[in-house]
C-alpha positions as CSV (number, residue, x, y, z in Angstrom):
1,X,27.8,109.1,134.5
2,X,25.6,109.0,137.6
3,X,28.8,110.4,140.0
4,X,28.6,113.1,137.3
5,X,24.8,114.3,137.8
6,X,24.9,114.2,141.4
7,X,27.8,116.5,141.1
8,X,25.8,118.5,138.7
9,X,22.8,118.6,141.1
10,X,25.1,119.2,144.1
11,X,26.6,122.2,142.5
12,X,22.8,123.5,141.5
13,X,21.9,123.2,144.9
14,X,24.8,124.8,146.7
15,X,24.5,127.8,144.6
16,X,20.8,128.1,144.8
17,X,21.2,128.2,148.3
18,X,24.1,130.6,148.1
19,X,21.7,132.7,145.8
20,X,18.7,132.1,148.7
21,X,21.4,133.9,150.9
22,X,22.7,136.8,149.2
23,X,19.0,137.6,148.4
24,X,18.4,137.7,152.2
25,X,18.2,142.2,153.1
26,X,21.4,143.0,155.3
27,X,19.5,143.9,157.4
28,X,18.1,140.6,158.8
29,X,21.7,139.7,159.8
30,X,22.3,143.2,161.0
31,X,19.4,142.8,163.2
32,X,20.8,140.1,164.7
33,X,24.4,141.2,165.3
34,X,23.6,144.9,166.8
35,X,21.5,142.3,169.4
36,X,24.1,140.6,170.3
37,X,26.5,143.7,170.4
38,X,24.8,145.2,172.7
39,X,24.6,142.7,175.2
40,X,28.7,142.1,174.2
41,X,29.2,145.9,175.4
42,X,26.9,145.6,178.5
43,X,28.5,142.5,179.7
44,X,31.9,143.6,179.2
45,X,31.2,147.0,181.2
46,X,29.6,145.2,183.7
47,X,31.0,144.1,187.0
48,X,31.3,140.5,185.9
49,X,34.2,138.5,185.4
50,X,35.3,137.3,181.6
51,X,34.7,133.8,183.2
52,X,31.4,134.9,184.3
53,X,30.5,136.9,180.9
54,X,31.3,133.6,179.4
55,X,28.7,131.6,181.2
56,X,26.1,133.9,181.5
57,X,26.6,134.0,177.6
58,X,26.1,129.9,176.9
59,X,23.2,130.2,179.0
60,X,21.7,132.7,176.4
61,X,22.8,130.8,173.5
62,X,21.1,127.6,175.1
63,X,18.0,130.0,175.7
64,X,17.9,131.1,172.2
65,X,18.5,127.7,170.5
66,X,15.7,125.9,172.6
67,X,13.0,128.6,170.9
68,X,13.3,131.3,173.4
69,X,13.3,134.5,171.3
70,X,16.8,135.8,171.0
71,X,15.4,139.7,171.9
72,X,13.7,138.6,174.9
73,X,17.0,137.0,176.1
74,X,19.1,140.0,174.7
75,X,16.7,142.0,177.0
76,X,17.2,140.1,180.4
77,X,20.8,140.2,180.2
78,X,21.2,143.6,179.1
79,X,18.6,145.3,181.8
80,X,19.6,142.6,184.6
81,X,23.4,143.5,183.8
82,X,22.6,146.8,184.0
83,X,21.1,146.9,187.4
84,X,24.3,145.1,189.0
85,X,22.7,141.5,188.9
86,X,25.3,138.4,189.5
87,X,25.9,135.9,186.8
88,X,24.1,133.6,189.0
89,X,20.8,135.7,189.0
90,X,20.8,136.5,185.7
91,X,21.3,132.4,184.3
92,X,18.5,132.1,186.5
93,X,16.2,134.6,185.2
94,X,17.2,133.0,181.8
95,X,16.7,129.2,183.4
96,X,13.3,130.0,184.4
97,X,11.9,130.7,181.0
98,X,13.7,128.4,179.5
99,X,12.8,125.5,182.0
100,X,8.8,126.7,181.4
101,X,9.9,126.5,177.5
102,X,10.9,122.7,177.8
103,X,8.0,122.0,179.5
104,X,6.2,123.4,177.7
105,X,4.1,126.2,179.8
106,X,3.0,129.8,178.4
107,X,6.7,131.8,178.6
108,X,5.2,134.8,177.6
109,X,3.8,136.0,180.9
110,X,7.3,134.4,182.5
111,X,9.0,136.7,180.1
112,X,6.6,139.8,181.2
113,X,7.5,139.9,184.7
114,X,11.3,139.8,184.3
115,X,11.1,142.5,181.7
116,X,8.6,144.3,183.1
117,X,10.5,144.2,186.6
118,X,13.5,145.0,185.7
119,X,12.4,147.9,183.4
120,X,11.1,149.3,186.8
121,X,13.7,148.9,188.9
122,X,13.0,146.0,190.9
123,X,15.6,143.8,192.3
124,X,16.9,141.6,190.1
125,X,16.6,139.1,193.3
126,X,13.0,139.8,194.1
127,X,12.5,139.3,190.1
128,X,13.8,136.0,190.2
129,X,11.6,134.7,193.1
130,X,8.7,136.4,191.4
131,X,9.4,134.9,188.1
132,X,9.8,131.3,189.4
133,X,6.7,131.7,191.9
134,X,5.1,132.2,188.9
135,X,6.3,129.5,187.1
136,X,5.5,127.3,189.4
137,X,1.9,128.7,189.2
138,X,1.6,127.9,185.6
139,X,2.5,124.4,186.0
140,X,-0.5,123.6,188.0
141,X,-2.7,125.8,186.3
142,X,-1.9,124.2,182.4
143,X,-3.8,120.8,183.8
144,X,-6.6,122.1,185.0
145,X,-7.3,124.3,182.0
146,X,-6.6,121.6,179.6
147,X,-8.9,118.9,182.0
148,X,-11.7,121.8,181.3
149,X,-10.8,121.3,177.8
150,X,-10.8,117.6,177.7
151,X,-14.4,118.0,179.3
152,X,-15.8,120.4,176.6
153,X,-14.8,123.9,176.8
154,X,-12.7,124.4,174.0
155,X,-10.7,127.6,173.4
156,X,-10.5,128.8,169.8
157,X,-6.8,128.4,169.4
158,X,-3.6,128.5,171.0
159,X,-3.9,132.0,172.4
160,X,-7.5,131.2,174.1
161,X,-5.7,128.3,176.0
162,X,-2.6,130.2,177.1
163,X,-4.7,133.5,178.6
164,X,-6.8,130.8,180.5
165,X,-3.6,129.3,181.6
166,X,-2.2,132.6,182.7
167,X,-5.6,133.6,184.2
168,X,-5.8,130.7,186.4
169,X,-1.9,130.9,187.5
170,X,-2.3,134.9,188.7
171,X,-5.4,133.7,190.4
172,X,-3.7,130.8,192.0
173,X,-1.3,133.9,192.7
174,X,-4.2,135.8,194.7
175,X,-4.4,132.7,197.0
176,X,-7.7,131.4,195.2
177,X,-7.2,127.2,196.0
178,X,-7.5,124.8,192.8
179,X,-10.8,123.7,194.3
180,X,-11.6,127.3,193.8
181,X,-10.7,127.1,190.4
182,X,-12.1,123.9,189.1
183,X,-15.5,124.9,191.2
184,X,-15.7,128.0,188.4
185,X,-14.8,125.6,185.2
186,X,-17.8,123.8,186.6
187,X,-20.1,126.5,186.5
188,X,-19.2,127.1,183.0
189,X,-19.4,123.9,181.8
190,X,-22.5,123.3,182.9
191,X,-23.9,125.9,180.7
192,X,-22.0,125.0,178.2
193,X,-20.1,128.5,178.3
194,X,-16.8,129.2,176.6
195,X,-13.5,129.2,177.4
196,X,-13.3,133.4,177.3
197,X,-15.9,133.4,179.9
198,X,-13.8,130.7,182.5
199,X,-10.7,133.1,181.4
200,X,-12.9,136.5,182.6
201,X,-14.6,134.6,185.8
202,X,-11.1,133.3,187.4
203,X,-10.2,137.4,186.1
204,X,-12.6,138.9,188.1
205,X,-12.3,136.2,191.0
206,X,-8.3,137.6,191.0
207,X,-9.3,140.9,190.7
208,X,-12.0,140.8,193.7
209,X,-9.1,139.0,195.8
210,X,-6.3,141.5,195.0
211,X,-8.4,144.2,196.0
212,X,-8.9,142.9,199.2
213,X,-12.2,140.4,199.2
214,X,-11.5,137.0,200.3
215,X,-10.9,134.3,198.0
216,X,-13.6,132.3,199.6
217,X,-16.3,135.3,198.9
218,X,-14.8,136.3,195.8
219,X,-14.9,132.7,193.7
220,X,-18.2,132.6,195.8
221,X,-20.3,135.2,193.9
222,X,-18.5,134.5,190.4
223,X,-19.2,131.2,190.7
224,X,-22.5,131.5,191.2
225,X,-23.1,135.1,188.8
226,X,-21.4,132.3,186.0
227,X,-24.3,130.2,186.8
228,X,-26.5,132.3,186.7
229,X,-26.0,133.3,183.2
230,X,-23.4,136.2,183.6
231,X,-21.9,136.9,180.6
232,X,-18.0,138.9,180.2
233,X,-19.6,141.7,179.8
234,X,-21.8,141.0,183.1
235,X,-18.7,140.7,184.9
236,X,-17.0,143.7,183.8
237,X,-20.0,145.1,185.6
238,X,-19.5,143.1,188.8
239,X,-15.8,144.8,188.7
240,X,-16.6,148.6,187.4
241,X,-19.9,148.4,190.8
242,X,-17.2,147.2,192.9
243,X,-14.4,149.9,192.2
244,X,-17.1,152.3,192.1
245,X,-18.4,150.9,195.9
246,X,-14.9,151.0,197.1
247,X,-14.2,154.6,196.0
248,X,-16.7,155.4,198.3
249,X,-15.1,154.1,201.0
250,X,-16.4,150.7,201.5
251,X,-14.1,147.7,201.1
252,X,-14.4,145.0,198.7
253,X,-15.3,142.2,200.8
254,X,-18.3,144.8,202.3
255,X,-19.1,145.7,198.2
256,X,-18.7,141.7,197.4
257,X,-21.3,140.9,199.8
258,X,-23.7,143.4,199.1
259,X,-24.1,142.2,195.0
260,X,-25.0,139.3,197.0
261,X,-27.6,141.1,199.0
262,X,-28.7,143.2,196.5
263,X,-27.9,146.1,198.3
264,X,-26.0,148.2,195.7
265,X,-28.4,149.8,193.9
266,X,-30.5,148.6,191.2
267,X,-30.8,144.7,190.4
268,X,-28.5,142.7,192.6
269,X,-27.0,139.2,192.4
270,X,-29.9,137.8,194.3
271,X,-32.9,138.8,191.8
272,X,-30.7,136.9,189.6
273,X,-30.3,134.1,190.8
274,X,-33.6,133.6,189.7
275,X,-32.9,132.9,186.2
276,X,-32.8,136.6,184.9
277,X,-29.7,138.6,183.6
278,X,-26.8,139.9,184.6
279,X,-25.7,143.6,184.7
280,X,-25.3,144.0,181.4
281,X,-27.7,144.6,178.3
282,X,-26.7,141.4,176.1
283,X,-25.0,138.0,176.3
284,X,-21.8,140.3,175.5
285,X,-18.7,139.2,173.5
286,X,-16.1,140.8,174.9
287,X,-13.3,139.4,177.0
288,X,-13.6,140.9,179.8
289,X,-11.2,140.8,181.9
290,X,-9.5,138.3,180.0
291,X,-6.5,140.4,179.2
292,X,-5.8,141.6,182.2
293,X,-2.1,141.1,182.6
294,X,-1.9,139.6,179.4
295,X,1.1,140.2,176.8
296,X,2.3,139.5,172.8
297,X,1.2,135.9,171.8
């Protein structure tokens, strides 16, 4: 009698799930199979050998079943194919994000730069030193955004955490030192400031730094514009005077130093320091820089 029910329930729950599937729209499998066709055609028009195509294909599958999305590893091997990249560059593109994936780093910005590269023509070679540099970056940069965290300055979810990650590793990118870094999560955590306003001061520190400042004056006056009460919006206004200083021909260590001075125009960072403002008209909620480079969460 029992044998019999659990047939019963067996049969109920094989067709339910057969009826669960037939329900699904055509097009979620359809999706899935004009993906993979496409990479099929490109690797098999490529230069690569079947034994080659093979591999470069289990390193996708690997990709995909260890949570890297199946369109962004369509994507790499179809563009990287495409511009005459090796099997052994392309299953390294795709071993780089999948090596952040396992441990567990942001692979989003990883994912940017290879897709972004090779959608503009870049090497696929350069790509994958650029990619792993990267990488790299992001593994030292998760601690020390997550030792701010541990200290007080939480983010307000998942996404918060990950731009500051990614912040900090393009800053590290711009040469700024981890000293650097951790001197600005000091300055906001001492006025109990919030993680979007670390995420726009190591921003603007990259920003001053890839436009030619040095890191050592750059983190200087955000560091201390941070604790002085500067708020995002306060630093978009560091970066818009700065542009605006360097369109006029000076450069942006000259401009970096004069906010310091106070000698471009109206209130600068010295009058300040004081206790007063910053540049702009309200503590500000915006992100500032924040985005800057950012990509789909």
């Amino acid at each position: 009698m029992k044998r019999r029910i659990t047939r019963q329930v067996m049969r109920t729950g094989a067709g339910m799930a057969l009826l669960i599937l037939l329900a699904l729209p055509l097009s979620t499998f359809a999706a899935e199979e004009k993906g993979h066709d496409a990479m099929n055609d490109i690797l098999q028009s490529s230069s690569l050998s079947k034994t080659e195509q093979a591999d470069v294909h289990e390193r996708a599958a690997v990709a995909i079943n260890s949570g890297v999305p199946a369109d962004d590893v369509e994507i790499i091997v179809s563009r990287a194919a495409k511009r005459g990249a090796d099997a052994g560059t392309i299953n390294r593109l795709i071993d780089t994000v999948l090596s952040a994936k396992k441990a567990g780093l942001p692979t989003g910005p990883v994912l940017d730069r290879i897709e972004q590269g090779l959608s503009k023509g870049v090497p696929p070679g350069r790509i994958d030193a650029a990619s792993r540099q990267l990488a790299e970056k992001l593994a030292v940069a998760q601690p020390l955004v997550d030792e701010l965290i541990r200290n007080g300055v939480k983010p307000r979810g998942k996404a918060e955490r990950e731009e500051a990650i990614e912040a900090t590793a393009r800053a590290l990118e711009k040469s700024l030192s981890v000293d650097d870094l951790k001197g600005m999560g000091a300055s906001v955590l001492s006025r109990k400031g919030s993680m979007l306003l670390f995420t726009s001061a190591v921003n603007t520190s990259a920003y001053f730094a890839g436009s030619g400042m040095s890191a050592k004056t750059a983190t200087r006056i955000v560091r201390d514009a941070v604790a002085s009460g500067y708020s995002e919006r306060d630093l978009d206004g560091m970066v818009r005077r700065t542009a605006e200083e360097m369109r006029r021909g000076k450069s942006a260590e000259d401009a970096g130093l004069g906010m310091e001075r106070g000698n471009m125009g109206g209130r600068g960072m010295e009058q300040d320091m004081g206790g007063g403002r910053g540049m702009g008209s309200g503590s500000g909620s915006g992100s500032g820089m924040g985005n800057m480079g950012g990509r789909r969460r």
